[in-house]
C-alpha positions as CSV (number, residue, x, y, z in Angstrom):
1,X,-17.3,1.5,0.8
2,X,-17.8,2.6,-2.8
3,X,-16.3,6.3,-2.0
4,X,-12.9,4.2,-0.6
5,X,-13.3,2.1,-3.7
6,X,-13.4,5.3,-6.2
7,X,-10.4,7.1,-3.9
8,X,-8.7,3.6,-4.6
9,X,-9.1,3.7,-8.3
10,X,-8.2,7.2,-8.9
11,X,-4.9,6.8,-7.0
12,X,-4.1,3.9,-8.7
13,X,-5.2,6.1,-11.8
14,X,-2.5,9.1,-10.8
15,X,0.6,6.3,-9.9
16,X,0.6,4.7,-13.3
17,X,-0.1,8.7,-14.9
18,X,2.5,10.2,-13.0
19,X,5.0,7.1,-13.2
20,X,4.5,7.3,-17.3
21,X,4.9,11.2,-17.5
22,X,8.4,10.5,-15.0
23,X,9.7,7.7,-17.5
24,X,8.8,9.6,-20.6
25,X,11.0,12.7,-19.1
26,X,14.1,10.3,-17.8
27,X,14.3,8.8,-21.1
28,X,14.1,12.1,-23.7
29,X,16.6,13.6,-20.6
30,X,19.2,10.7,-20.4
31,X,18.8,8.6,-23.5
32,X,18.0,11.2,-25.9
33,X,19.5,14.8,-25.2
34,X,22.6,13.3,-23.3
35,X,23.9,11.9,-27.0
36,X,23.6,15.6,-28.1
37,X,26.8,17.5,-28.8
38,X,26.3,20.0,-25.8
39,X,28.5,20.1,-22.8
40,X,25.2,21.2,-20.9
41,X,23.4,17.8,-21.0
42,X,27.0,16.1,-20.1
43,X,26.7,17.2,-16.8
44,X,24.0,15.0,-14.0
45,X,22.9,18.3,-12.4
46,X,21.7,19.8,-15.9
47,X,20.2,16.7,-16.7
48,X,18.2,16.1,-13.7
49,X,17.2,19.6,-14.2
50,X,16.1,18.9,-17.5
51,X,14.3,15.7,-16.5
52,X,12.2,17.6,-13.7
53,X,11.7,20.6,-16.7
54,X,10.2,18.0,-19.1
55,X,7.9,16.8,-17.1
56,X,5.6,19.4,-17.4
57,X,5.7,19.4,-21.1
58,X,4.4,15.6,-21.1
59,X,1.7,16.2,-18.6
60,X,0.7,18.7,-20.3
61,X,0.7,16.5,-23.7
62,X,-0.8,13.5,-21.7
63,X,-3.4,16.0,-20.5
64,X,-4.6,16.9,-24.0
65,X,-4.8,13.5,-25.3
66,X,-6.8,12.2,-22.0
67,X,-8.9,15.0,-22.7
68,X,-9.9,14.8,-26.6
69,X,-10.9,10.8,-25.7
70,X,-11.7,10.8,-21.9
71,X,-13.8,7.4,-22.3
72,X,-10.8,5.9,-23.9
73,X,-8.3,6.9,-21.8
74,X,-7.2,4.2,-20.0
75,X,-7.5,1.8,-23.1
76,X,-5.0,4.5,-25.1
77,X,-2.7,3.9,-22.2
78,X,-2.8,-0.1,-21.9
79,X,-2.4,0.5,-26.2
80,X,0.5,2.5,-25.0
81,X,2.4,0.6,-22.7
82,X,1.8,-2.4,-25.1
83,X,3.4,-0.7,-28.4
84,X,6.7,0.1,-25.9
85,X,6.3,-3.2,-25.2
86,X,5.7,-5.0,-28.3
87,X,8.7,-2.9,-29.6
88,X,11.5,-3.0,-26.9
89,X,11.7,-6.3,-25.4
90,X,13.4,-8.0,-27.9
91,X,16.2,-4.9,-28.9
92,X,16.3,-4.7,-24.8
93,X,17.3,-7.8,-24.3
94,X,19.6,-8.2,-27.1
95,X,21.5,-5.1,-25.7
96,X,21.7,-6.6,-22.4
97,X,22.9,-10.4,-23.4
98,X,24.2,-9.7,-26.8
99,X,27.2,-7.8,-26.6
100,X,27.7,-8.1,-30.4
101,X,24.3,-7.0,-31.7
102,X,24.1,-4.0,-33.9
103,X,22.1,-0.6,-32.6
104,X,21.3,0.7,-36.0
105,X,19.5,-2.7,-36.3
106,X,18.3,-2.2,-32.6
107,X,17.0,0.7,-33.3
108,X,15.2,-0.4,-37.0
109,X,13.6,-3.4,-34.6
110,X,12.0,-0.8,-31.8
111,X,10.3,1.1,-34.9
112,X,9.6,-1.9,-37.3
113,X,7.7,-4.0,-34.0
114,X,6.1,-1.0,-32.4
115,X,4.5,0.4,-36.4
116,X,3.3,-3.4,-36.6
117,X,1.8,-3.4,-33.1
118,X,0.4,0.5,-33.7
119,X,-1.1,-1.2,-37.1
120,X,-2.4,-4.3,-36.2
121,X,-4.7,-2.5,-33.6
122,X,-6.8,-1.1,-36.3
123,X,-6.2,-3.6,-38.5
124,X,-7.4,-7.1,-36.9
125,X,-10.6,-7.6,-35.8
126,X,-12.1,-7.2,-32.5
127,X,-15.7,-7.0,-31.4
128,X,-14.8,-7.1,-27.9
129,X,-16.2,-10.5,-26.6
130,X,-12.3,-11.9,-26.6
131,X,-13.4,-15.4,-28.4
132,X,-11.7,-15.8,-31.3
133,X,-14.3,-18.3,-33.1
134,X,-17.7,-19.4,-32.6
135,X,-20.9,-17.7,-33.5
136,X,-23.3,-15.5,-31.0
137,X,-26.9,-14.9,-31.1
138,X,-27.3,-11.3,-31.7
139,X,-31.4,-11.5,-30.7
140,X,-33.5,-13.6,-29.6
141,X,-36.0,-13.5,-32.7
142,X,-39.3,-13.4,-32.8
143,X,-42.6,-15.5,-32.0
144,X,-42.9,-18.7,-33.0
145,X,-45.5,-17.6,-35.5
146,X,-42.9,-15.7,-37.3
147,X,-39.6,-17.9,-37.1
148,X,-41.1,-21.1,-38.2
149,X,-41.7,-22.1,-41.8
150,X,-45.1,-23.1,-42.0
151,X,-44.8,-24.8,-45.0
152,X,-42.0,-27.3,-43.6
153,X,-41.5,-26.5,-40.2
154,X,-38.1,-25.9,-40.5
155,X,-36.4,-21.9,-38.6
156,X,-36.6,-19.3,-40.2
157,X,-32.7,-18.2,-40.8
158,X,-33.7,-14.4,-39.9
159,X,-35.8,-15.8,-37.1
160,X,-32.2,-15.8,-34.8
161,X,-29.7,-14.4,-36.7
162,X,-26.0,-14.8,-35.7
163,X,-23.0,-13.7,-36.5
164,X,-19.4,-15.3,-36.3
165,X,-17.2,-14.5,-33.6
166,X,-13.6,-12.9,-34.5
167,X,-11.9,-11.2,-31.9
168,X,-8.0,-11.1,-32.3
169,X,-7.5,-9.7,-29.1
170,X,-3.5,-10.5,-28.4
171,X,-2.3,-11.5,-31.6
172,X,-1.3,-8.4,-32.0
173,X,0.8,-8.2,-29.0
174,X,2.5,-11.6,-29.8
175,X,3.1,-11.4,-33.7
176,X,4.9,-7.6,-33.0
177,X,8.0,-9.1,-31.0
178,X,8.4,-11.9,-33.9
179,X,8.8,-8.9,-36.2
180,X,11.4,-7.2,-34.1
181,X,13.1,-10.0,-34.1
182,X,13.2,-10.8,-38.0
183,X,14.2,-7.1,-38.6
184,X,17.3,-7.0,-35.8
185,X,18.5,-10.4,-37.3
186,X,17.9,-9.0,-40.7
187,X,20.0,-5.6,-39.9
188,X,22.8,-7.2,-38.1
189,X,25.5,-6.5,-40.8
190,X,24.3,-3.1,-41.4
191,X,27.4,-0.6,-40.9
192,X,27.0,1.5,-38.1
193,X,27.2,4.9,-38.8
194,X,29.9,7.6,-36.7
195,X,26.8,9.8,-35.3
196,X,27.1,10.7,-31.9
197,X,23.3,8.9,-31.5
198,X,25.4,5.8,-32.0
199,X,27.8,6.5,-29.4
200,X,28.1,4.5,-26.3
201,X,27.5,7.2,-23.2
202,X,30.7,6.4,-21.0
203,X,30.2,5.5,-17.4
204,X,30.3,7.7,-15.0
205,X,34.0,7.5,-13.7
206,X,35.3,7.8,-17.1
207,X,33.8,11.3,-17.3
208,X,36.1,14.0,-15.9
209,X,34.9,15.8,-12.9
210,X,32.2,13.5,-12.5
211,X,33.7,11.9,-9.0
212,X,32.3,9.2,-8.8
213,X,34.3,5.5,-8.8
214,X,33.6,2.4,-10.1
215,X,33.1,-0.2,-7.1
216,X,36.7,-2.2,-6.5
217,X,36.4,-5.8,-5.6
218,X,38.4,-7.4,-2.7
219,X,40.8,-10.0,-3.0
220,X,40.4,-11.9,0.2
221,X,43.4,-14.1,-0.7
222,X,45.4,-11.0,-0.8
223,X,44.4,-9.7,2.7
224,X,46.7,-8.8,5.0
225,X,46.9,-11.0,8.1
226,X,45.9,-9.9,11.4
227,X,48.4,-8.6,14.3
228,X,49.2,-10.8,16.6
């Protein structure tokens, strides 16, 4: 059972690795390149291409950072997916139900929510025992003989020392998508700039030689009636 258990836990290992290496290649191909001035990354078939290219680059990049903290790797990739996160959903939802909101203050929230969640991990503290207050007994102390004051019968304050629990486990991930949001209302009025990052990619029907249609809706009022 514990061999099915491992086989379990390393597939489970290589779907999230191999789904984060395919993401990281889609978006660098389609989101990023695509915007360049180049009539090669206009075209689907180059950028699929691309896309499949790429993703040897980023295993090979995810390879070298699994490999310089292989105890840690699976807590840099929960860090990871939690900075993307932290610094995406509130510009991604904006883009999809805001149709006025600003990229260039889109794009200043991503950065400004993912530095505070990449800073506030090092920053706040965390011992690891996810209670935020309270104290913990770090030993058990020593003999009776040695933990009681003699004298007055009172403990000994090195006889079971403590310390105060302070782990800000989550904060982090909370307080970053408040900051994204302060910095995309703060940005709004910010005049976007004619760059072709800034560009809205048109879809693909508007694209000559791309053959593809946008889908029609049917007007069933409009039908034509049956023979009879």
């Amino acid at each position: 059972i514990g061999g099915w258990v491992l086989i379990g836990i390393v597939c489970a290992s290589m779907s999230t690795g191999d789904g984060a290496i395919l993401a990281m290649s889609t978006v660098f191909s389609h989101n990023l390149l695509r915007k360049l001035p180049f009539e090669y990354f206009q075209e689907d078939k180059n950028l699929l291409f691309t896309t499949r290219l790429t993703t040897i680059l980023w295993a090979a990049v995810a390879s070298a950072i699994a490999s310089s903290a292989p105890d840690t790797s699976g807590y840099l990739l929960i860090v990871a997916f939690d900075i993307m996160l932290a610094g995406c959903v509130v510009p991604m939802f904006a883009a999809v139900y805001w149709k006025g909101c600003n990229p260039v203050a889109a794009c200043i929230a991503m950065v400004a929510g993912s530095l505070t969640r990449l800073i506030l991990e090092f920053a706040l503290p965390k011992d690891g025992l996810l209670v935020l207050v309270g104290t913990y007994a770090k030993t058990f102390g020593p003999g009776a003989y040695f933990g009681i004051d003699l004298n007055t019968g009172a403990m000994l304050p090195e006889a079971c020392p403590q310390y105060l629990l302070e782990d800000w486990t989550g904060v982090d991930s909370l307080v970053s998508p408040c900051v994204s949001l302060l910095f995309l209302l703060a940005f709004q009025k910010i005049p976007v700039p004619d760059h072709y990052l800034f560009k809205k990619t048109p879809p693909p029907w508007e694209v000559e030689g791309a053959g593809a249609e946008p889908t029609k809706e049917i007007d069933l009022t409009k039908a034509p009636e049956p023979p009879l």
